[in-house]
C-alpha positions, 0 to 999 in steps of 0.5 A, spaced: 301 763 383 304 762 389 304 754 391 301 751 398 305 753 404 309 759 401 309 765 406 308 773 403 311 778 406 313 774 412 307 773 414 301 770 410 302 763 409 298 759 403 294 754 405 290 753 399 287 756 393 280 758 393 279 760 385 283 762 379 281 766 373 283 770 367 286 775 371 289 772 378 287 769 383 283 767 390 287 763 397 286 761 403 291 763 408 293 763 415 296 770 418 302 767 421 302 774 426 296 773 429 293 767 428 287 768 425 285 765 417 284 770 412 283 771 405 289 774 399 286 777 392 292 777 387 291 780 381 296 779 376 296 786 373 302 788 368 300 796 366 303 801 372 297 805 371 293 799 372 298 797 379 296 805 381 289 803 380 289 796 384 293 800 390 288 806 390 281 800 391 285 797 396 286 803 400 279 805 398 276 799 400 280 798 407 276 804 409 269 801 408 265 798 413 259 795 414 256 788 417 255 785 409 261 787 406 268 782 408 273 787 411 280 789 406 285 789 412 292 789 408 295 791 401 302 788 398 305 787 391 310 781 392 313 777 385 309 782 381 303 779 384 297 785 387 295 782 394 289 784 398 289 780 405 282 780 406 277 777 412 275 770 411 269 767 410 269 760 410 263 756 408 259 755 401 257 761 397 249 759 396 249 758 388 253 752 391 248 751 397 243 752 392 245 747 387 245 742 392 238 744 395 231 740 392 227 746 391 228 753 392 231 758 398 224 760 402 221 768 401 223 770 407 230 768 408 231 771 401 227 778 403 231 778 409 238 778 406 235 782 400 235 788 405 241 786 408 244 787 401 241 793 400 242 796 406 250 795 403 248 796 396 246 804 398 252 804 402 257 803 397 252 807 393 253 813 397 260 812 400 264 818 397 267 816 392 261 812 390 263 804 389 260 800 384 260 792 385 258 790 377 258 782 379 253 781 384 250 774 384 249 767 388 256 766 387 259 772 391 254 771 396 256 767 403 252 766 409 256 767 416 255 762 421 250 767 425 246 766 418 249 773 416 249 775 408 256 777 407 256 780 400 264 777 396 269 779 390 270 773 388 268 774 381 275 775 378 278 770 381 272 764 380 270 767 373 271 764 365 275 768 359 267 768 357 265 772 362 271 777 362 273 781 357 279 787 356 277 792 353 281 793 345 286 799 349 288 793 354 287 799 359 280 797 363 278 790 365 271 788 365 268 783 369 261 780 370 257 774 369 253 774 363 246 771 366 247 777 372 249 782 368 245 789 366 245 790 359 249 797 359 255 792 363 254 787 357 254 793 352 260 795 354 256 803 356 257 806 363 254 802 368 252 805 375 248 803 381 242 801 377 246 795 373 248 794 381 240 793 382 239 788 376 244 784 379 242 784 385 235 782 382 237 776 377 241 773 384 234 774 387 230 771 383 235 765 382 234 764 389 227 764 389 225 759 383 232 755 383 233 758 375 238 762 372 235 768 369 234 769 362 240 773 360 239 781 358 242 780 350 237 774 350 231 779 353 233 785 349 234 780 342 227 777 343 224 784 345 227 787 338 224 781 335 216 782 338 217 776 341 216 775 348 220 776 354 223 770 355 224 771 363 217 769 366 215 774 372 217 770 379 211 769 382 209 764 377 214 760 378 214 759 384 207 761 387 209 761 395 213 769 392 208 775 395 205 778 388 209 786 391 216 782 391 215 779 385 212 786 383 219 789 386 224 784 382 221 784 375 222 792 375 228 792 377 230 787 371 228 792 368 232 792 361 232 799 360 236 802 366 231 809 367 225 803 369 228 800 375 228 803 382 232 809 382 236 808 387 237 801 393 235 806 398 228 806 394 228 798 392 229 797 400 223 801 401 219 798 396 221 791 399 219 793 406 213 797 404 210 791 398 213 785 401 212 785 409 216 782 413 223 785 413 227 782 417 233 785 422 239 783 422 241 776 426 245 777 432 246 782 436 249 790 433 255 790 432 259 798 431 259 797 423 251 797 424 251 802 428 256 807 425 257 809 419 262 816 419 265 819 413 268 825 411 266 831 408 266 831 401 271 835 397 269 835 392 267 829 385 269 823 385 269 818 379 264 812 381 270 806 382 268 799 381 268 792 385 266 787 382 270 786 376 273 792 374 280 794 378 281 800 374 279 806 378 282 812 379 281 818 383 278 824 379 285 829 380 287 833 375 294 830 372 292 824 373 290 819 366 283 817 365 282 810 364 278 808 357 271 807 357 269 800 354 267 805 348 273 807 347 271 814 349 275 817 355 271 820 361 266 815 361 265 814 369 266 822 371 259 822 366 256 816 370 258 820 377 254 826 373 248 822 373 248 820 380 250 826 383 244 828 387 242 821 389 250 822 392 247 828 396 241 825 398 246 819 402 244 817 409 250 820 414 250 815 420 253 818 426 256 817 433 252 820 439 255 820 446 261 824 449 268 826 445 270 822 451 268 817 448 270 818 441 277 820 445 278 813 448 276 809 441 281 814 437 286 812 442 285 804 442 285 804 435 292 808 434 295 803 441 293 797 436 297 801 430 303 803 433 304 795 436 302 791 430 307 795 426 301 796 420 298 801 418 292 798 417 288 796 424 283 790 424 281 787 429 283 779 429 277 775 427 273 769 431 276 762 430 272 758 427 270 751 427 269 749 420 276 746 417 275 740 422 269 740 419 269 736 411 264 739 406 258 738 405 256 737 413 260 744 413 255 747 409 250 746 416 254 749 421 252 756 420 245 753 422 248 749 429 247 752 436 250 750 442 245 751 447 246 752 454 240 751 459 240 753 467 235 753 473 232 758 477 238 760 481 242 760 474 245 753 474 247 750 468 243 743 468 245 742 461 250 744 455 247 740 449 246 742 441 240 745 437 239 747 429 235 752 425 230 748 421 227 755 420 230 761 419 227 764 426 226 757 429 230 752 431 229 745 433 233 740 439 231 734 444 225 735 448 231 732 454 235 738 453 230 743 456 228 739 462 228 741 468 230 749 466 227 755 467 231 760 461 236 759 457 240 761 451 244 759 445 250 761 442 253 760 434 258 755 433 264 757 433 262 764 435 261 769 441 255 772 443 249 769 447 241 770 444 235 768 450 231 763 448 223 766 448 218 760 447 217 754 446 213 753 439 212 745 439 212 740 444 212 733 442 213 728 448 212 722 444 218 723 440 222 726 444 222 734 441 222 741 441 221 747 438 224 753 441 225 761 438 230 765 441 230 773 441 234 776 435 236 771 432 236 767 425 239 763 421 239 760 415 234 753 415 238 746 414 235 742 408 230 737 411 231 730 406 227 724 405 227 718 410 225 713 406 231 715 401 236 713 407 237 705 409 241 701 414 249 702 412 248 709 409 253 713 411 251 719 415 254 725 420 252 728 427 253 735 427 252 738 434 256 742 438 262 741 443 263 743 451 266 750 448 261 751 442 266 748 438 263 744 433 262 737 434 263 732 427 262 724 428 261 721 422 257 714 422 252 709 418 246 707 420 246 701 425 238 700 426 231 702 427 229 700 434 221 699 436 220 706 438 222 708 431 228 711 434 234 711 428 240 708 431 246 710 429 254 707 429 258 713 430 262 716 437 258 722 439 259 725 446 253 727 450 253 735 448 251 733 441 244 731 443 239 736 440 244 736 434 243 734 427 243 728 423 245 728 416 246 724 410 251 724 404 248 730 401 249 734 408 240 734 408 237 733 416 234 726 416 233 726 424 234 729 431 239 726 436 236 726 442 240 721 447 248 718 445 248 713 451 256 712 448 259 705 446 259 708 440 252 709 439 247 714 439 239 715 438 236 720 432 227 721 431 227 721 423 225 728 421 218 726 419 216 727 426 219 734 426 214 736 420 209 733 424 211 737 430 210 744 425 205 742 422 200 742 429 201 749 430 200 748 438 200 756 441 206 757 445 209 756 451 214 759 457 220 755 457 219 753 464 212 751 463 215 746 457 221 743 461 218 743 469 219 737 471 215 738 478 209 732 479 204 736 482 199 729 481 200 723 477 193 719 477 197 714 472 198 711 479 194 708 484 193 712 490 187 709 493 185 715 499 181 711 506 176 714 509 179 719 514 179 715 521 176 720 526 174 720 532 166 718 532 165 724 537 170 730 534 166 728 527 159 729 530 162 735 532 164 738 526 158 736 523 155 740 528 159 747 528 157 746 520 150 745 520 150 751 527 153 757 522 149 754 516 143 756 520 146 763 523 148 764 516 141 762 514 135 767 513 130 766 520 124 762 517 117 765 519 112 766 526 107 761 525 101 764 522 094 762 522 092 759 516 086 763 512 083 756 510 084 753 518 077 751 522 076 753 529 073 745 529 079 743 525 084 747 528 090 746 522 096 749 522 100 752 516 103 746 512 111 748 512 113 741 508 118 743 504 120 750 506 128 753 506 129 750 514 126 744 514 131 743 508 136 746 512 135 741 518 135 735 514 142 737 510 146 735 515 142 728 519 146 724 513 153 728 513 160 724 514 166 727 514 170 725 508 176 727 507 182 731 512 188 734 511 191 738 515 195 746 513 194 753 515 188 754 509 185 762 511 191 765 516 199 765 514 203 760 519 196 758 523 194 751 524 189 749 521 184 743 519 181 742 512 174 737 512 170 735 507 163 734 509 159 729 505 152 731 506 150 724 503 142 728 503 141 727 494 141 722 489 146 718 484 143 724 479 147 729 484 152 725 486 149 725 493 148 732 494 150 738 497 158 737 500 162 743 504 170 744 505 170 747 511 176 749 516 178 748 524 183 751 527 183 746 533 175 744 534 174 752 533 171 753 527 172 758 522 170 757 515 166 753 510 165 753 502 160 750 498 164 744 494 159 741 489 162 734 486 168 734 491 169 730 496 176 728 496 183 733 499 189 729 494 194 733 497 195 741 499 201 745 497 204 752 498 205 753 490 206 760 492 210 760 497 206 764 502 204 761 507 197 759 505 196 752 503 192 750 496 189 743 496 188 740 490 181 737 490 177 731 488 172 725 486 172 718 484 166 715 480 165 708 478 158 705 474 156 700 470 164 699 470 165 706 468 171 709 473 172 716 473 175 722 477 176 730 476 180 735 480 180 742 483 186 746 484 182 750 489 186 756 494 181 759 501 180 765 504 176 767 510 170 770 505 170 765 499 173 759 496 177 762 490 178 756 483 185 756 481 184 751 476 179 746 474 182 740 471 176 737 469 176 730 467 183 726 469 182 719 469 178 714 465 178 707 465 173 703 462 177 696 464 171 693 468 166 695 462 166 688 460 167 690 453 171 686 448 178 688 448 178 691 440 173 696 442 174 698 449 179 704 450 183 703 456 184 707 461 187 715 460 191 718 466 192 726 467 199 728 469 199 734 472 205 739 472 208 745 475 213 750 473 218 754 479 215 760 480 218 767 484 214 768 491 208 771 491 207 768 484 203 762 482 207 756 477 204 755 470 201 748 470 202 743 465 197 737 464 200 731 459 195 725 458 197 718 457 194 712 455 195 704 456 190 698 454 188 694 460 191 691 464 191 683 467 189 684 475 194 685 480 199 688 473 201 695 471 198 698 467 203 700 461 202 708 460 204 712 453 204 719 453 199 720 448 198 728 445 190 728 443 189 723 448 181 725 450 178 724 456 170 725 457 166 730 460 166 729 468 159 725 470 154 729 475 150 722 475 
């Protein structure tokens, strides 16, 4: 066993040993020749027909490739050890997560990562010769820190003496993990693809009850015996399992092999077909999930086994068979007969494009060869960040993003963190994402960027947000219990650095400030807000959302994420969500004077006004003798009440109430907007009938009736098109009831066209007189606008606040309120 710091073969230094059993062992090593961490499988083999066969899998396996299979890079045998140097996945495999975990892994994540696994399993299943794992379970399981599943060998090297056997020729070696094993594996008959699915099976079914299968020789004893099968269906143990992927494991743990899914294509299918969703791969395609070439098949090949059985040999004539666990020879050609038209039946995945194209890659590969001065061509792995990160904190890394936001014209406007509470939703700071239009995020300690789509939960309060990123998932962080968490506890900041490296800070917790907010004792820089805080056992307990320094930083307890989710709010753009733009706060006081006109100019106004009235108007009708009038009397027809007379006396009251000055119907003209107040009804109408109308100089152009508005707040041109909208108004005050609503209106020469109705957007009951236990206060609307192309107008945001009453002459003390409700706009 080679000890720490030992290099192999003059370039693999040992750092440490991962795992031993029976048979070798597993070690974390550095390749010295190009800087990068890997993986040395040693197998301590002393038969030379056992050494032929571990050089024949490792020449093998070197040529599998797909996205959950680690990649074989080398193959040596130094101090009579067999070495495999294989890519290294850091992290805990998920029987440790899982131990580690209150409740079981969710049925979504499961589902992904049992199509994940196989989409491998028909991969090795069909590969010519055809490979078989034989030690599939949660322990030779690993997630990579895009949330990938990468499926292990590390059953050798980690497994028991109670778990491994040799057969009595001490020429073939069987491993298996007994509660994960099929019965023929036990038994010691030939195994096939079908023990690889009940394998598969038992893991899931482990990750979804958080309970170690019954194991088969149990089942199969209890079934001789009449009794009932020990191994209770999935889905009444934990009931969030859908009944068809239930229906779907509890075949393929099946004990008799000819009951379960014929092949992992099948299963897969099953899956997708019983258990919707299937989810995709996380993150973006690479090459091996794209390309799966193989050569044409030239004959029979014996089935070679992964997981725990090293001897494999090739069918060739000459060469020696090894013995079945049976003792009977030719057992695994048998096993190759049976399943040899699923072989023919394989998917071929193949490369289209140019030979071109296929030239140039054949040449790249060959370059790289001939300078490395090996004869197997890996591409050199990213680096990763965790071995600065100490375990159990490690385990949240392959859930933690940094992420990175930008303005309209591409500006970054922060670098901060974020993390996956869900597998396809991950969680930040609200103060992140302001003031940006798009973003993305990127693993840490990986390459590649994934768009930001939506916001999925807003909480303004708090100070967080909730964010979906296209393509991308990941496993979700186990949330802990806050209460479980006190003063002087130790905790760990886990975010991201300035170049997506991760950033680690240890801590205590320092304190609770007034707001609720978790203040804690630990060095952080700025980068990590949005990150986690996590306690001992490595559970979120909070959110970062400030790190002002001095040795402090500001977390919101996890409570209020799950308050967050659990509102269900529609989504939203990201730039809606992060606009910081005021289109109007009526938190502050902006009392509007009367518009100063000349007493002239106003009287004209009115006048043009009350003239196109009249011409827009239909005539009213010649006067005509009336049927009942008499010669001696000589009455004239009554015409009290008619259209005209209405018409006339509408303007005799009128004021102008407001002007604002804009080009409102002609791109670039010159123009004046005024709000006649026609003062011609009662309270129960608001003083009747008011008009918007528009001048260009004492020229008049245009009016639009404007029912219950009779202020202009402010003009805009959101759009950028040379035409101004203005933002109307009406302020309303009775039995110490003050009230406003606004309009966001846009004009044109023929109508006036309503962009938004904002409804009520200011309430005060502060001059009710009422007792201070049952007044309400005053609730404020503030409007925001997002940045919008030319042409285009923004998305609004309204956020509403509330504050108690206040002493006279004092600000009010405004809180943003989320159900905050204000009543209804008033016509009285």
């Amino acid at each position: 066993m080679p000890a720490p710091d030992t290099v192999l073969q003059g370039r693999y230094r040992i750092v440490r040993q991962l795992g031993r059993g029976g048979m070798g062992a597993v070690y974390e090593a550095v390749d010295e020749r190009l800087s990068r961490t890997v993986a040395l499988k040693e197998m301590l083999v002393e038969q030379d027909d056992l050494k032929r066969a571990f050089e024949r899998e490792a020449r093998l396996l070197a040529n599998l490739r797909h996205p959950v299979l680690p990649k074989v890079i080398d193959h040596f045998s130094e101090n009579d050890g067999q070495f495999l140097v294989m890519e290294f996945i850091p992290g805990s495999d998920l029987g440790e997560l899982l131990s580690r975990r209150t409740q079981p892994f969710s049925p979504s994540e499961v589902l992904r990562w049992a199509d994940d696994l196989l989409d491998a399993l028909d991969y090795l299943h069909t590969h010519e010769p055809p490979v078989i794992h034989r030690d599939i379970k949660p322990a030779n399981l690993k997630l990579t820190a895009q949330g990938k599943i990468v499926l292990l060998d590390f059953g050798l090297a980690k497994g028991t003496a109670g778990q491994m056997t040799r057969t009595t020729s001490g020429m073939s070696v069987i491993g298996y993990t007994l509660n994960y094993a099929a019965l023929e594996q036990i038994q010691g008959e030939r195994t096939g693809p079908r023990s690889d699915l009940y394998s598969l099976a038992a893991t899931l079914y482990q990750l979804l009850t958080a309970r170690i299968p019954e194991d088969a020789l149990k089942r199969a004893a209890d079934s001789f015996d009449d009794k009932e099968d020990p191994l209770p269906i999935v889905n009444k143990i934990n009931p969030e399992v859908p009944e068809g992927f239930s229906a779907v494991l509890m075949q393929a743990l099946s004990l008799k092999p000819s009951l379960r899914p014929v092949s992992a294509a099948e299963m897969r299918a099953s899956l997708s077909d019983k258990a919707q969703p299937v989810f995709a791969h996380v993150g973006a395609v690479t090459d091996d999930e794209m390309t799966r070439v193989t050569s044409p098949r030239p004959g029979k090949l014996p089935l070679i086994g992964v997981g725990g059985d090293p001897t494999m040999v090739l069918g060739q004539a000459g060469v020696a068979q090894p013995l079945s666990p049976n003792g009977a020879g030719g057992a695994l050609n048998r096993a190759h007969d049976s399943t040899d038209d699923r072989s023919k039946a394989k998917k071929w995945w193949l490369i289209g494009g140019s030979i071109a194209v296929a030239v140039i890659l054949i040449a790249s590969v060959v370059t790289l060869w001939l300078r490395s001065g090996n004869n197997t061509v890996t591409p050199p792995t990213a680096p990763t960040a965790y071995d600065a990160v100490p375990f159990p904190f490690r385990d949240a890394l392959p859930s933690v993003v940094s992420v990175t936001m930008l303005d309209p014209s591409g500006k970054v406007t922060r670098q901060a963190s974020g993390f996956f509470f869900k597998e396809n939703e991950l969680a930040t700071s609200l103060s992140v994402i302001e003031g940006a239009t798009r973003g993305r995020i990127t693993f840490v300690g990986q390459n590649g960027a994934y768009d930001i789509t939506d916001v999925t939960g807003l909480d303004r309060e708090r100070g967080l947000v909730t964010l979906k990123v296209a393509r991308a998932k990941a496993p979700a962080l186990a949330i802990g219990n806050r209460k479980e968490t006190t003063l002087n506890d130790k905790v760990a900041i886990v975010g991201s650095g300035a170049k997506t490296e991760a950033a680690y800070a240890p801590g205590t917790i320092n304190g609770y400030k007034d707001n609720d907010l978790l203040e804690v004792a630990a060095q952080a820089g700025q980068t990590v807000t949005g990150g986690a805080l996590l306690n001992a056992q490595g559970e979120v307990i909070g959110i970062m959302v400030d790190s002002p320094g001095g040795g402090r930083a500001l977390a919101v307890p996890v409570n209020y994420l799950i308050d967050l989710v659990r509102r269900k709010q529609p989504a939203m753009s990201l730039s809606l969500a992060g606009a910081k733009d005021v289109l109007y706060d009526w938190r502050k006081p902006d009392p509007i004077p009367r518009p100063q006109l000349d007493k002239d100019l106003e009287q004209k106004i009115i006048t043009e006004v009350a003239r196109a009235h009249r011409e827009k108007a239909p005539k009213p009708p010649a006067p005509q003798a009336s049927p009942e009038a008499s010669p001696q009397t000589g009455s004239e027809p009554n015409q009290d009440g008619t259209f005209w007379e209405q018409l006339e006396g509408e303007m005799s009251s009128a004021t102008v109430s407001a002007v604002a000055e804009g080009a409102f119907t002609t791109t670039g003209a010159k123009q004046t907007a005024y709000i006649i107040d026609t003062h011609s009804g009662s309270p129960a109408d608001n003083d009747g009938p008011k008009y918007l109308a528009i001048f260009s100089g004492e020229t008049y152009v245009t009016d639009y009736p404007v029912p219950n508005l009779s202020l202009i707040l402010k003009t805009y041109d959101l759009n950028r098109d040379g035409i101004n909208e203005l933002l109307l108004g009406y302020y309303y005050m009775q039995m110490g009831q003050a009230m406003e609503w606004a309009k966001l209106v846009q004009a044109s020469q023929t109508q006036l066209r309503v962009l938004k109705d904002f409804g009520t957007t200011y309430a005060s009951f502060c001059e009710a007189g009422l007792a201070a236990e049952n007044n309400p206060g005053a609730t404020a609307s503030v409007i925001f606008h997002a940045t919008a192309s030319t042409g285009q107008l923004p998305e609004l945001r309204v956020d509403n606040y509330k504050a108690p009453c206040s002493p006279e002459g004092s600000n009010p003390q405004w809180k943003y309120t989320p159900d905050a409700k204000l009543p209804e706009k008033s016509n009285k």
